[in-house]
N, C-alpha and C positions, 0 to 999 in steps of 0.2 A: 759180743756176749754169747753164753752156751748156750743154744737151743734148747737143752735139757733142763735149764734152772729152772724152778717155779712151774713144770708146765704137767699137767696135769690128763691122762689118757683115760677115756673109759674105753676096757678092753672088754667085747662082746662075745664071748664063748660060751655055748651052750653044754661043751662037753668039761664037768669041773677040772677031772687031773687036768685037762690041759690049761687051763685057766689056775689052777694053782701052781701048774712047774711054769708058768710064761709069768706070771705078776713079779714074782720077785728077782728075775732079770730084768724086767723093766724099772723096778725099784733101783736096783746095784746101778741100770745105767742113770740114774739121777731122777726117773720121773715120780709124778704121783700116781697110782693105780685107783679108777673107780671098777668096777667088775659087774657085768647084768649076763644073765642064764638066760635072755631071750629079746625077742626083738621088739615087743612089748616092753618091757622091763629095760631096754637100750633106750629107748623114746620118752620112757617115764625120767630116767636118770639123765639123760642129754637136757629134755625140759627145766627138770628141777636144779640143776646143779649148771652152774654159770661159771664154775670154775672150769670146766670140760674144757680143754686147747684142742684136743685130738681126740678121734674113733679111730681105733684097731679092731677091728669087725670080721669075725667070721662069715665067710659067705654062705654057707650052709646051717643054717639055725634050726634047723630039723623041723619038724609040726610048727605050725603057726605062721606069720607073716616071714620073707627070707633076709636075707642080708641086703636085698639091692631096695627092696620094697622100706625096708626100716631107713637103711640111707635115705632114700627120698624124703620118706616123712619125716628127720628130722633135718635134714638141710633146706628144707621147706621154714621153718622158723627160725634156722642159724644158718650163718656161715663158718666151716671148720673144716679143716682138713682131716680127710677119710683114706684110710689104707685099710683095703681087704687082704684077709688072710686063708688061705686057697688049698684046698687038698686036689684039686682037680684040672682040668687041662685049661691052659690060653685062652680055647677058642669059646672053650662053651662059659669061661667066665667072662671075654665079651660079649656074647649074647646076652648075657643073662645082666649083666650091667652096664648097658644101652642106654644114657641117659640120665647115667648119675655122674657127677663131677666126683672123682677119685683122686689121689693123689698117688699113687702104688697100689701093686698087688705084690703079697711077699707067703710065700710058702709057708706052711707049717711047718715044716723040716726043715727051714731055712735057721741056721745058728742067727747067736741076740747080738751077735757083730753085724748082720748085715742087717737082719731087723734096727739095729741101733741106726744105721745108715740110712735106710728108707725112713724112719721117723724122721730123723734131722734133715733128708733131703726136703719131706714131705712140709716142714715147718717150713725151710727157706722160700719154697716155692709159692707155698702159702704169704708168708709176708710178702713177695713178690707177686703175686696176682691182686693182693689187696691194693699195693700201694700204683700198681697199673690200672684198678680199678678207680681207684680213688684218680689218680688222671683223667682215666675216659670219662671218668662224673663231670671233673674241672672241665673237660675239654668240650663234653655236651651241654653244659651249663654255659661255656660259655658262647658254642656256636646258636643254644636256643636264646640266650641273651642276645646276642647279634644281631639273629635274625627278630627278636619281639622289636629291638630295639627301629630295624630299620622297618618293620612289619607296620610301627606308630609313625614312622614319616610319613607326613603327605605327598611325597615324591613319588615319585614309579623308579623301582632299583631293580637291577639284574645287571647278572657278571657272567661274560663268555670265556671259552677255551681260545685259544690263539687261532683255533678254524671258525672262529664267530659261533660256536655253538652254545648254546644256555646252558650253564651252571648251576644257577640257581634264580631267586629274585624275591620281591617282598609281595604281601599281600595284594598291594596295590594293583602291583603288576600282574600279576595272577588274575584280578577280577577283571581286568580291563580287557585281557583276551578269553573271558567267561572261562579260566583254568579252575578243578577242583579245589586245588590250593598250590602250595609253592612247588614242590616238588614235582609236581604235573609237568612244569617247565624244562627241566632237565633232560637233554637229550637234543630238544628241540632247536631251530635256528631259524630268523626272521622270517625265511620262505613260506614256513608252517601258519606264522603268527599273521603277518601282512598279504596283502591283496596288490597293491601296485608294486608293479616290476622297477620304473625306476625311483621308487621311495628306496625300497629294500636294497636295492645296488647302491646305493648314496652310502643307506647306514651300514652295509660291510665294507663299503669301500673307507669310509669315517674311520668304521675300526681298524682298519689294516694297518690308515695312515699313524695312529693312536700305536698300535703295539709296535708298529716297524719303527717309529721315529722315537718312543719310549720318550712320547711328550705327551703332556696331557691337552685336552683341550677344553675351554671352560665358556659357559654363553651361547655356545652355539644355537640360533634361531633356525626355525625350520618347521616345513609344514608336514604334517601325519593327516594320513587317513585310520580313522578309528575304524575297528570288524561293522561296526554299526552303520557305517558310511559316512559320518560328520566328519569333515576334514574341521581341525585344532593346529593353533599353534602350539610349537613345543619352543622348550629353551631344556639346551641340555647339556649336562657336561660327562667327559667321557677319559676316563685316569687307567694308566697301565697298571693288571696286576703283575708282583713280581714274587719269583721262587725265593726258594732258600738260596741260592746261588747268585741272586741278582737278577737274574733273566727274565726277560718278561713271559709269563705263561699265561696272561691273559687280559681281561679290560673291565673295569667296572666302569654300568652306564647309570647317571642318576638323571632323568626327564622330570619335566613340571610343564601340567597344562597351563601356559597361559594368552589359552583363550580369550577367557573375559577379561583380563588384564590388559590385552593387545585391542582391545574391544574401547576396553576406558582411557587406555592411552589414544587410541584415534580420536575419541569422543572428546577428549581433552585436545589435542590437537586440534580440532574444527570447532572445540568453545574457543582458544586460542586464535584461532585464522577469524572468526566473526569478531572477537571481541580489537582483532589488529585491524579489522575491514573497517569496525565501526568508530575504532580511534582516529584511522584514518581516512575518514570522508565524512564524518559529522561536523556539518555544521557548528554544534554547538560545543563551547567548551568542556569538556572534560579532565578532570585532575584524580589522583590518589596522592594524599600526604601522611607522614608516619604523625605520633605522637606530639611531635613540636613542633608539628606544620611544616617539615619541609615536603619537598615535593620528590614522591616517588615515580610517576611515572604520569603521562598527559597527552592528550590527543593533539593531532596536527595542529587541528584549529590552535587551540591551546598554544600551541610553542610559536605560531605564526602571531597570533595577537599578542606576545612579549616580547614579538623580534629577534627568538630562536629560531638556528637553522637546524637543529635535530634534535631530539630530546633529553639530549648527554650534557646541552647547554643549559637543562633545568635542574635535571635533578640532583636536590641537595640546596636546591636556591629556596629562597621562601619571597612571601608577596612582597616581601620591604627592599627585594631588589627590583622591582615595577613599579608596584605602585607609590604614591605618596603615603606620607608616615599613615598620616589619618585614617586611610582608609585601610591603607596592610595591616592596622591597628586595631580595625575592627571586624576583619576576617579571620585575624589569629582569636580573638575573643567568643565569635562564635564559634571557632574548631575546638577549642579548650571547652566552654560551654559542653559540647557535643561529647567530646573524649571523656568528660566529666558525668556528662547524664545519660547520652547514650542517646539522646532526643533528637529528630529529625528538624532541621532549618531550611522553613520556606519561607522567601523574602523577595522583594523588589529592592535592589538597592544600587546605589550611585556607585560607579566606581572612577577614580579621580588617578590622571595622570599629570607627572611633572614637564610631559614634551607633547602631549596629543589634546585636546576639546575631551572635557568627560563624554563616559556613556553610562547606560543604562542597564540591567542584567536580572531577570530573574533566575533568580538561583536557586539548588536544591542542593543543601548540603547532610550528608547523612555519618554514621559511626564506621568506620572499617572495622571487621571482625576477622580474627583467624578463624580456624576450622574450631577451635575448642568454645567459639563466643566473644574471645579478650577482644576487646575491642586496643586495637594497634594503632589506629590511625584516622584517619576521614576521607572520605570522597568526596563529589558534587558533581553537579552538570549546570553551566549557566549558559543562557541565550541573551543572546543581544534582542534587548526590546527597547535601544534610542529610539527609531522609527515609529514603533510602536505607540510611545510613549509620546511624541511629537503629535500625531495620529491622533491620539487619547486625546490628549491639551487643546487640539484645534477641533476637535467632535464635540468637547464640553463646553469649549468657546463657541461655537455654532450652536448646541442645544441652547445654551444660555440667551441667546439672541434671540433662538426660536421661540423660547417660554415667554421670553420679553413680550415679542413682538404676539406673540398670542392672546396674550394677557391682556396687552393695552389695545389691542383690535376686537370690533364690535361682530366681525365675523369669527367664523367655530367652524370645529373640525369634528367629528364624530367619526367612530370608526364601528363597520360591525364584522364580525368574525363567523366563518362558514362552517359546518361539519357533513358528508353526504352530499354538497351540492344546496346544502339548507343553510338561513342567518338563524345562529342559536344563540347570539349575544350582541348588544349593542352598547357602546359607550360614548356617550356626548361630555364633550370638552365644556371646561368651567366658563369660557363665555357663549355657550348655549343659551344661558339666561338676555342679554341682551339682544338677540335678535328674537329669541320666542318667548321671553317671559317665563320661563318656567327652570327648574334648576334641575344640575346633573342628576341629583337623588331623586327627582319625580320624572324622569325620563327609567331612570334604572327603577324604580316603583313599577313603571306601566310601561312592559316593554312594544305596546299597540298607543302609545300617545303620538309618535312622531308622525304617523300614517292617519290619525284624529284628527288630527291640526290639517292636514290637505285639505283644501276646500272640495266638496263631492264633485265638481265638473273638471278638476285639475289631477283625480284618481286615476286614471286609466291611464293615461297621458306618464305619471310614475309608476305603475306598475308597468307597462311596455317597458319604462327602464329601466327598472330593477331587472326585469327579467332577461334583459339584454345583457345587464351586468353577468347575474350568474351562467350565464351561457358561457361566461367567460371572452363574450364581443368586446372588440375595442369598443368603446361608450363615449360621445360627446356628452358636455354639461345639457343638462333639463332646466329650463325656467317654470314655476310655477308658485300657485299660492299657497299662503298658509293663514292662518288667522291664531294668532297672540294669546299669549294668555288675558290679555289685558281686552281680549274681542278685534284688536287693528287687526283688520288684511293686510299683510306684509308680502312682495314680491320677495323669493329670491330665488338663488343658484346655485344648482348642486351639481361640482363639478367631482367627476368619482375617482379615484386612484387605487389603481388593482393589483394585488401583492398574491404573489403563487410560493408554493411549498418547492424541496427541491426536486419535486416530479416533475412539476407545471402545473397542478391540479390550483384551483384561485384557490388561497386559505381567506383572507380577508379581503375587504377593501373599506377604504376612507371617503367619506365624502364630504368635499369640504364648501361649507354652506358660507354662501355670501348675498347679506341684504341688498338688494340692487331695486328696490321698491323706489328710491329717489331717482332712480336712471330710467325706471319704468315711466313713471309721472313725466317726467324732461323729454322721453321719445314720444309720448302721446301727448304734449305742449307740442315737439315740433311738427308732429304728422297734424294736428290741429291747425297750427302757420301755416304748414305746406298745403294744406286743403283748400285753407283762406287764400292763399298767394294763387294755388289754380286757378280758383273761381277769378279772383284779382284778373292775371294773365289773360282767360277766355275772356273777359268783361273787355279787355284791352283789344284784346286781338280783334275780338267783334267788330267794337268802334276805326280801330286804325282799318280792318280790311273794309268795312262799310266805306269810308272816306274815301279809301283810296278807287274803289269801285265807283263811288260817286262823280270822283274825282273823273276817274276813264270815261265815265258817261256825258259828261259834262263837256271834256275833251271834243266826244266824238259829234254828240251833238253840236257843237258849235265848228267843228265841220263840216258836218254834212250843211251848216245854213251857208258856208261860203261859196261863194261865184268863182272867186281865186282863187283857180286851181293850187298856185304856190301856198298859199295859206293855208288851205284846206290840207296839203299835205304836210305843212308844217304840225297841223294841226292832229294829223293822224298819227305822225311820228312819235310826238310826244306823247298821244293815250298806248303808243306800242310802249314806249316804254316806263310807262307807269305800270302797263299790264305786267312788264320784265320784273318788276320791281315788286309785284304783289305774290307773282311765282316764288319770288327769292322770301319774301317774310313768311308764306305757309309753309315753305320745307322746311325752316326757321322753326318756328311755332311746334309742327307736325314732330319734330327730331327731338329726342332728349337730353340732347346736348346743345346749348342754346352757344358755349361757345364753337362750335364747329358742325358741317354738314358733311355725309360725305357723297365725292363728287360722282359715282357711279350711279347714287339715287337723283343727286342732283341736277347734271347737267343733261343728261338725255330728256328728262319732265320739261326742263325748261324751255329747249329746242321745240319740244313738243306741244306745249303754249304759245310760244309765236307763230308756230306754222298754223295753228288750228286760228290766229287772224285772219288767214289770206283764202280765198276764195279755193284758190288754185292747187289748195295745199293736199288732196288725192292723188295729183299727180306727180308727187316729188315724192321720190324712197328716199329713207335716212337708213345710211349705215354709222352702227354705234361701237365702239370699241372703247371704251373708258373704262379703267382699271379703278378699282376701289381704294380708294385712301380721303384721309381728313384734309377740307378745308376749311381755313379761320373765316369765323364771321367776320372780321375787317376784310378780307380779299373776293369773301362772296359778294359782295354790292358791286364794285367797279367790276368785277370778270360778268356777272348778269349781265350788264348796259350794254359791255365788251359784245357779247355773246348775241344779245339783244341786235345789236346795230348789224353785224355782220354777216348773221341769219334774216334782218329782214331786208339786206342789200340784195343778198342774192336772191329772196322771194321777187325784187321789183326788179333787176336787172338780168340777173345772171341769163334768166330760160326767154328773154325776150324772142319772140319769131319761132316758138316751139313748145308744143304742150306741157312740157315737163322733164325732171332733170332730176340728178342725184344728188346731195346733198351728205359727205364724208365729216364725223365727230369723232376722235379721237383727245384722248386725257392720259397720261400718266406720269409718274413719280421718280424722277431719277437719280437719287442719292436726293437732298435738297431742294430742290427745281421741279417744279412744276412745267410740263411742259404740253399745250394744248394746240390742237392744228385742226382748223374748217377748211374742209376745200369742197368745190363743186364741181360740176363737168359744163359748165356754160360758158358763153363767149369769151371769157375772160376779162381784163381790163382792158379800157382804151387803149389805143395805141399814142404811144408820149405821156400817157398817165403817170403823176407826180405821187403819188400819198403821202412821203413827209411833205409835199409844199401847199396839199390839196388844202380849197380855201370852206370845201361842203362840210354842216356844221356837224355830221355821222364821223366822219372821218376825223375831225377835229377832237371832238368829243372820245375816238377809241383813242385819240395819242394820248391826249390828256389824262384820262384813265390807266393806258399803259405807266405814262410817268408816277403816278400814287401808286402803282404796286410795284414803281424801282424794276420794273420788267425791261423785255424787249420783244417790239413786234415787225414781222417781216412779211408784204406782202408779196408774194410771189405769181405769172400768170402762167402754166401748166397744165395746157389741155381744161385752162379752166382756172379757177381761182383759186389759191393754196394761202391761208394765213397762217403763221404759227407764232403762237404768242407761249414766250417762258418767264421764268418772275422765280422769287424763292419762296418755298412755303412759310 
């Protein structure tokens, strides 16, 4: 198309001829002519007139504002192409138009050929600066689009040159290293930005591998130190830029803190690792099932009570491959229940197998929820409480015996309960009434009636035991009185049982009260007998020891009347041993064991009564070695006589032709056997003396005796005389 069509010049001369020989060669060359006589009057007509394509402008406007000054002010509200026209030198019309966009200067004396040429260069280059402007418009619209665009990422962006230097970057990134704004960045390279040496060597080394290998790299994890000091994790990915040519000229890097993200992934990992610890060592069962009850996932126990070896053998199964119909029948009901309302299920119930004895389980079965609420599925947790349960059954079976057996017993339990070290409550069992007359509700009335009812001489005597109780002493049972509602004295027993907190401190104790007032009455009937029966006894013992005293007197007396000597001694013999016989009934009597004595008290006393017969008996020392043990009153009679005849053989024979002599007792116990040995130090036995053939009635009389206690006796003669007589106890 012609430059010259349609286009429209306001030519600016002040001097008119010239402005009248110039308009109408610009008309001839096709244009339209506006014409202003000043540079005022150019600004008014440039303003008003919108048809204006072009200014041919004098540069010397004489008085008033000048040619460069009027330029300004009207390319100030337009844009249009401007050609000065110049009476004057190059230099001082650059000076003088410093700052104004022209498109030509063309002489005055220049012919309307070349002027024609400078307008039409003046348009081209005009349309061609417009349509380059109109580019850089697109081109900064689009780099500030770019950068709003990446400015809104939450990312951290920046792009280096191929020597790792900053390009550019977004907002983000700009504040993270306290930059003014983006542009701050430019120039710059991590050294400026980062603090650790080998952080900063990692990330150009990253880039190098990135532009050299013109592969991208994406995910990359890795730890930053921030200016701040917080070390963050980063995840980054890092893309070759590339020229016009293909080549890579540089790297765009896009980072994301995630910190708190690496934070809740751990945090989720270690709910993970507890919630695998607690599937895997909990006792108790644990399930999750989807919607129609099968089974998503179950703890060890879990897969071990259905006789899975891992959990890959469950899931997807449901209870009706375990259990029997009836009862998978009635767990899928409460899961559907559950999946239906949403409602928690807490139950005791049987669970029934087709190969194993049932068991027992309390369960807690609850809704499974995704993240949004929907309930997907079910959970639970049941424990085995067969044992329990068994426990339960045989404790209600035993309470029930207890209540029985309390109920139809005349004795009662009352229990009182401590606070401080103090009884702040007390409660009596419902057969309280038949040992005291009075009922639970008048005990719980007057909590001072149980301590009323003691009889006043029987006080002291419980309060020492109470207060022994709370002392927390072990405490034997107390007997004392009480008196009825009905006025009876009643005996009884209050044996206490003391219950502690899980400190040790006592919290209560029971005392359990038993009538013994008919056990009281029956001990003082038999200490009444046994009184009778003493006096009975001494009245006994009196008359038999008077007798037999009588009896030795009698003896002795009707010795001493005899002439014959043999008789006389017959005579003496036998008050010796009635005397032997009176020794053995006071140790008898004397002992409180009437069936046995024992021989340490006995046998030495008795020695000591036949000696104190004989005149002689100061000059004989007794040594006494008899060990303590029981003997039966059947063996004390025949051992006395024994004992008797051989102590008073050796007072008549033994020390004949000599003042006196020693006289050796010895007793002890050998397993069974009894085994007793007399010896003396005197002449010994005749010489050819017999003792089993002896015909003297002493002698005869210790065999006789030996044979009733099944014994054996040995006379021996050793510097003296040795007997030792053994028998079984």
């Amino acid at each position: 198309m012609d430059e010259r069509s349609k286009k429209t010049i306001l030519l600016v001369e002040v001097e008119a001829p010239a402005a009248s020989g110039l308009r109408p060669s610009l008309e001839k060359c096709g244009y339209e002519v506006v014409t202003a006589g000043s540079g005022e009057e150019a600004i008014k007509a440039a303003g008003g007139n919108a048809s204006v394509d072009l200014i041919l402008m004098d540069f010397d406007l004489g008085e008033g504002i000048d040619g460069a000054e009027t330029a300004r002010r009207i390319l100030q509200g337009r844009s249009l192409p401007l050609i000065y026209l110049s009476g004057g030198t190059e230099p001082e019309l650059a000076a003088k138009t410093e700052g104004t966009n022209f498109y030509g200067c063309v002489s005055k004396s220049s012919g309307i050929a070349l002027l024609d040429a400078s307008i039409r260069m003046a348009f081209r280059l005009f349309e061609a600066d417009r349509a380059a402007s109109k580019t850089q418009c697109k081109l900064e619209a689009t780099i500030n689009m770019f950068q709003a665009v990446l400015d809104s990422m939450p990312q951290y962006i920046c792009w280096k040159d191929r020597n790792s230097v900053f390009l550019g970057c977004n907002m983000n990134h700009a504040r993270l290293f306290n930059l003014l704004d983006t542009d701050a960045v430019i120039g710059k390279t991590d050294w400026d930005l980062h603090r650790d040496r080998e952080e900063i060597e990692k990330y150009i080394k990253d880039d190098m591998a990135v532009m050299e290998g013109d592969a991208a790299r994406y995910h990359i994890l890795e730890k930053a130190h921030y200016p701040n000091g917080k070390q963050r994790w980063l995840e980054t990915n890092k893309v070759p830029i590339h020229g016009a040519d293909g080549g890579v000229e540089g790297i765009m890097i896009a980072y994301s803190d995630i910190t708190e993200k690496r934070k809740m992934e751990e945090a989720l990992e270690q709910e993970q690792y507890f919630l695998r610890a607690l599937m895997d060592t909990s006792p108790d069962h644990i399930y999750f099932k989807d919607r129609e009850s099968r089974f998503l996932r179950a703890s060890k126990s879990q897969c071990e009570q259905f006789g899975c070896g891992d959990l890959s053998e469950m899931i997807g199964r449901t209870d009706f491959d375990f259990f029997t119909i009836e009862h998978a029948q009635q767990a899928y009901d409460d899961e559907q229940t559950i999946v239906g309302t949403g409602q928690t299920v807490i139950k005791e119930e049987k669970e029934t197998w087709s190969d194993r004895p049932d068991s027992w389980v309390y369960s807690i079965k609850m809704p499974l929820r995704d993240k949004k609420g929907n309930i997907v599925g079910t959970f639970g947790i049941s424990r085995d409480i067969s044992e329990l349960r068994k426990t339960r059954e045989a404790l209600r079976e035993s309470n029930e015996r207890y209540h029985g057996i309390i109920e139809r017993m005349s004795d009662y339990i009352f229990t009182a309960y401590l606070k401080d070290g103090k009884i702040v409550e007390t409660s009596h069992g419902a057969a309280c009434v038949s040992v005291t007359g009075y009922r639970t509700e008048e005990f719980n009335a007057n909590p001072y009636l149980w301590y009323e009812m003691i009889l006043p001489e029987d006080r002291e005597l419980v309060n020492e035991h109470t207060r022994r109780i709370l002392s927390g002493q072990a405490t034997d049972a107390v007997e004392h009185r009480i008196r009825r509602k009905d006025g009876q004295v009643r005996w009884i027993q209050n044996t206490p049982v003391l219950h502690r907190d899980p400190e040790g401190r006592l919290a209560s104790y029971d005392g359990i009260i038993v009538d013994i007032t008919e056990r009281k009455l029956a001990e003082d009937e038999v200490k009444k007998l046994l009184l009778e029966k003493e006096i009975l006894l001494k009245e006994v013992h009196h008359r038999i020891k008077n007798n037999m005293s009588t009896i030795g007197s009698l003896l002795s007396l009707q010795a001493a009347s005899q002439p014959d000597p043999k008789v006389k001694k017959a005579l003496d013999d036998a008050g010796s041993r009635v005397q032997s016989m009176m020794v053995l009934y006071d140790r008898l009597y004397q002992s409180t064991n009437f069936l046995s004595v024992n021989a340490k008290d006995y046998l030495p006393a008795l020695v000591g009564e036949i000696l104190g017969n004989f005149p002689n008996s100061p000059t004989v020392r007794i040594e006494s070695k008899v060990e303590a043990f029981e003997l039966s009153s059947k063996a004390l009679q025949p051992l006395g006589i024994i004992i008797n005849e051989l102590v008073t053989n050796i007072m008549k024979y033994a020390f004949e032709g000599r003042p006196g002599g020693t006289i050796s007792l010895s007793a002890s116990l050998k397993g069974s056997r009894v085994h007793i040995e007399v010896r003396d130090d005197g002449i010994g036995l005749p010489e050819g003396g017999d003792f089993k053939n002896s015909a003297g009635f002493g002698l005869m009389l210790i065999r006789m005796l030996t044979q009733q206690l099944d014994g054996e006796l040995r006379m021996l003669s050793e510097n003296g005389t040795r007997v030792v007589l053994e028998f079984e106890k």
